[in-house]
PAKOLNU-864721 format. One record per residue: x, y, z of N, C-alpha, C, CB in turn. Coordinates in steps of 0.1 Angstrom, whole numbers, plus 5000, padded with zeros to 4 digits. Glycine has a CB too. Example, Ala and Ser with C-alpha at 12.3 -4.5 7.8 and 13.67 -1.06 7.14 Angstrom:
BEGIN
513249435078512349555078513249675078511349555090 512849785071513749895071512950005079514149945057 
//
This chain:
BEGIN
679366807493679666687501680166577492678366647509 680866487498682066397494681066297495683466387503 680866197483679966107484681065957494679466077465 680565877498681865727505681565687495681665607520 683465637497683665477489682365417488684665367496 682665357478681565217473682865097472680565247453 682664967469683364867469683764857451682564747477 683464897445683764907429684765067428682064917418 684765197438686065277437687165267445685865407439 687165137454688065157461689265127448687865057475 690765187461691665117449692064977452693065197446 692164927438692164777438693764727443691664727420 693464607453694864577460695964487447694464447478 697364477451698064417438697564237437700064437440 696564217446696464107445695364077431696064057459 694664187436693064177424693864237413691164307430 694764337410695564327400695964217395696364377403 696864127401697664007393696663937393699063927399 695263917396693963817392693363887379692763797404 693263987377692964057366694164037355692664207370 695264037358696563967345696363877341697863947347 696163817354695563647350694763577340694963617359 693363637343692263627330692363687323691163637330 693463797319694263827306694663777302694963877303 695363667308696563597301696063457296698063567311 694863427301694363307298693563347283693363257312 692863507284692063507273693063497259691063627274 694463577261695463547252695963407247696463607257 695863337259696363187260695063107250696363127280 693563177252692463117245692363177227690963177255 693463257226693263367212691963497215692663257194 691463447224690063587222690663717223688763607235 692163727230692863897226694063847217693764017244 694563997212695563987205696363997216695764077195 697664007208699164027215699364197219700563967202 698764277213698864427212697864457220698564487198 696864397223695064447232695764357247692664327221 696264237248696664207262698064277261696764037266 698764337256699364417270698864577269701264417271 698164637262697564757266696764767276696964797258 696264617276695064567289696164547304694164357283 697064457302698064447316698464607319699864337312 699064687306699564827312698264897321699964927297 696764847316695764957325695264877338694165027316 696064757339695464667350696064727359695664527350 697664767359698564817365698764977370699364777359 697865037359697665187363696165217366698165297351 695265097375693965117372693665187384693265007370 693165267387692765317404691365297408692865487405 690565227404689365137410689065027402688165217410 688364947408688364807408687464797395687764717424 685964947394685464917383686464947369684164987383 687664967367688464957363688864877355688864967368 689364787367689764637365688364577357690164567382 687664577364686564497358686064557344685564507369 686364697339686464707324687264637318686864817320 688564567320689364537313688864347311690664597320 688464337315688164197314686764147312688564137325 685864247309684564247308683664177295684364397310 684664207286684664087271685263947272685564147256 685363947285686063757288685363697296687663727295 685063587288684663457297684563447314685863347295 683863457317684063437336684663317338682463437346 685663327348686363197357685463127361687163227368 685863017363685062917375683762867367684463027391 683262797374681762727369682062587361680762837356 681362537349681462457345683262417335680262467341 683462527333684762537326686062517334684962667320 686262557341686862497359686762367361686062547372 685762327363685662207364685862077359685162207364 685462117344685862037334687562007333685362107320 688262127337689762157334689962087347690462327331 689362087356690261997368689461827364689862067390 688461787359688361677355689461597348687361677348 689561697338690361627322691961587331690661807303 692261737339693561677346693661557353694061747355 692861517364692761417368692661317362692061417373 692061317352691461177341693161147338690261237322 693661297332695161257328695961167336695961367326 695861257344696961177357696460997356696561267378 694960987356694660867362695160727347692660887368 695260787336695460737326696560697327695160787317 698060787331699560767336699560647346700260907344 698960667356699060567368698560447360698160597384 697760447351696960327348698160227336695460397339 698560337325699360297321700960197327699360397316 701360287336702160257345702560097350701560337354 701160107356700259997364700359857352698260067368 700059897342699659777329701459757325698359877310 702259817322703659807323704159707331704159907328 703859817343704559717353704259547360704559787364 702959537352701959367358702659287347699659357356 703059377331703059317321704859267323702459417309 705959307331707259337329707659167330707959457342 708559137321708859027325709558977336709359007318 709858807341709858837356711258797354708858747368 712258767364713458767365713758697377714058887364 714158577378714458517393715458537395714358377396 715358567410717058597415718158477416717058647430 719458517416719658417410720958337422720158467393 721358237424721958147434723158187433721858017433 723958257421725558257424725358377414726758107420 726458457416726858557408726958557390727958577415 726658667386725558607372725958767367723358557377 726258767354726458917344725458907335727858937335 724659057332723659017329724359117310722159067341 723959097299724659157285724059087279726159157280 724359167263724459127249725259007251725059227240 726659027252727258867249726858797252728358827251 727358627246727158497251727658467261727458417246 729158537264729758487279728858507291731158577283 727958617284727258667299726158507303725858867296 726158537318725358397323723058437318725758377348 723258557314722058607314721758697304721758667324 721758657289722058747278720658797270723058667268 720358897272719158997265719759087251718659137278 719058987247718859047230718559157227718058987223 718759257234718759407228719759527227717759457233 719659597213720659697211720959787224720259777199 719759817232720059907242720859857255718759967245 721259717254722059637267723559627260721259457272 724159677271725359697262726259507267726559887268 727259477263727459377260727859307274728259367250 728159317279728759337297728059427304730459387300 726359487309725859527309725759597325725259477303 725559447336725259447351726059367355723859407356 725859337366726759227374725359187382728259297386 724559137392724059057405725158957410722758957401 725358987425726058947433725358877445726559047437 725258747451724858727466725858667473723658627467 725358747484726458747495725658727510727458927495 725658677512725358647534723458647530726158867552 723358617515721858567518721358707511721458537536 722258797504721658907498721758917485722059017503 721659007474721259027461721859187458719559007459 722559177453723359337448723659307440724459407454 723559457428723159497415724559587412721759587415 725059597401726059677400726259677385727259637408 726459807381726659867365727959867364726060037360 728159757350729359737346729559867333729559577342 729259957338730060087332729660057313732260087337 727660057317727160047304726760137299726459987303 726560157285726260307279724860317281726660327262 723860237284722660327285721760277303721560277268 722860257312722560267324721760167329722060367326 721760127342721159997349720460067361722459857355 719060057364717860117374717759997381716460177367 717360057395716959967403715360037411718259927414 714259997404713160077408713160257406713160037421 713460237392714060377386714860457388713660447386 716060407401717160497407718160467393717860447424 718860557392720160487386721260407396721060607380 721560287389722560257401723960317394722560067405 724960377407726160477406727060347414726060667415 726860307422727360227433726960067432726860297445 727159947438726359837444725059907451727259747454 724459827447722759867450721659727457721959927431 721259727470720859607475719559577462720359627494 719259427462718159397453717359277457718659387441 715659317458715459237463714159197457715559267475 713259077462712359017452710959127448711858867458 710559167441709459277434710459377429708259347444 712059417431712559547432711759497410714759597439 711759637404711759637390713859667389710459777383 714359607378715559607375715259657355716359427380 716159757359715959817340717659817333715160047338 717459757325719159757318718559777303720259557320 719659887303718859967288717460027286718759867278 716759977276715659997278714359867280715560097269 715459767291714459627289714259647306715259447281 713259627312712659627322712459497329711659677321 713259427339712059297347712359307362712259107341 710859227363710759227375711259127390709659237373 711859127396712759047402711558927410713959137414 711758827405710858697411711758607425710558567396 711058527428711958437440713358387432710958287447 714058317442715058287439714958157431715758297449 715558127425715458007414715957877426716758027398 714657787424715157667435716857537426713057537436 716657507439718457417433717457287429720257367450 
//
């Protein structure tokens, strides 16, 4: 007589396969296998015909999940939250920039009505335009590009008070309009 399946001979589906490559590839990713022992290990993940199989091959590794999981979705989060934070301290810190009453080039040179002292603004840098009560931004075809809230501007670009404006690599932030 033919003993039944148990849940450790069934054969293992390709899903519990590619989860078993998986914590192969992490224990390689950790150094605990060699380069020679993880893929002798992927080759029998792939020719394994029961799950206690599978579960030979991963049986000297670390178990998933628990406190080690956790920690790894902490630290990510922390990361992310550190970016936004940084971000955040940037952007409170950016200098401000009032918009301005008549049309205004922003460069290196003196001719310009708005001149920033840095190598990365090229000398004729932007243009600002107001027209019918509006604020438009336009790149005077500078070598290291003019952002409007991190877009590149390609075209006239509307601009308005909080937009952030970046010319080169100097950042500010657009304030009210300068009273007459």
């Amino acid at each position: 007589m033919v003993d039944p399946p148990t849940p450790t001979t069934y054969r293992p589906s390709a899903h519990e396969r590619e989860r078993t490559v998986s914590r192969l590839r992490a224990g390689l990713d950790q150094e605990r296998l060699s380069l020679d022992t993880y893929a002798d290990r992927v080759e029998g993940a792939f020719g394994a015909s029961s799950r206690a199989e599978l579960a030979e091959l991963v049986a000297d590794l670390p178990a998933r999940g628990g406190v080690g999981r956790v920690l790894q979705r902490l630290a990510a989060g922390l990361s992310g939250l550190g970016t936004r934070i940084e971000r955040g301290w940037a952007e409170a810190r950016a200098p401000r920039m009032a918009l301005p009453r008549r049309a205004i080039t922003i460069g290196r040179s003196r001719e310009c009505e708005c001149v920033v002292s840095d190598m990365t603004v090229s000398r004729r840098h932007a243009r600002i335009d107001l027209r019918d009560g509006r604020w438009f931004v336009s790149d005077l075809r500078s070598a290291n590009g003019t952002l409007v809230n991190g877009w590149r501007v390609v075209d006239e670009v509307a601009l308005r008070q909080g937009d952030r404006l970046t010319v080169g690599a100097i950042t500010y932030r657009m304030g009210p309009p300068v009273q007459s």
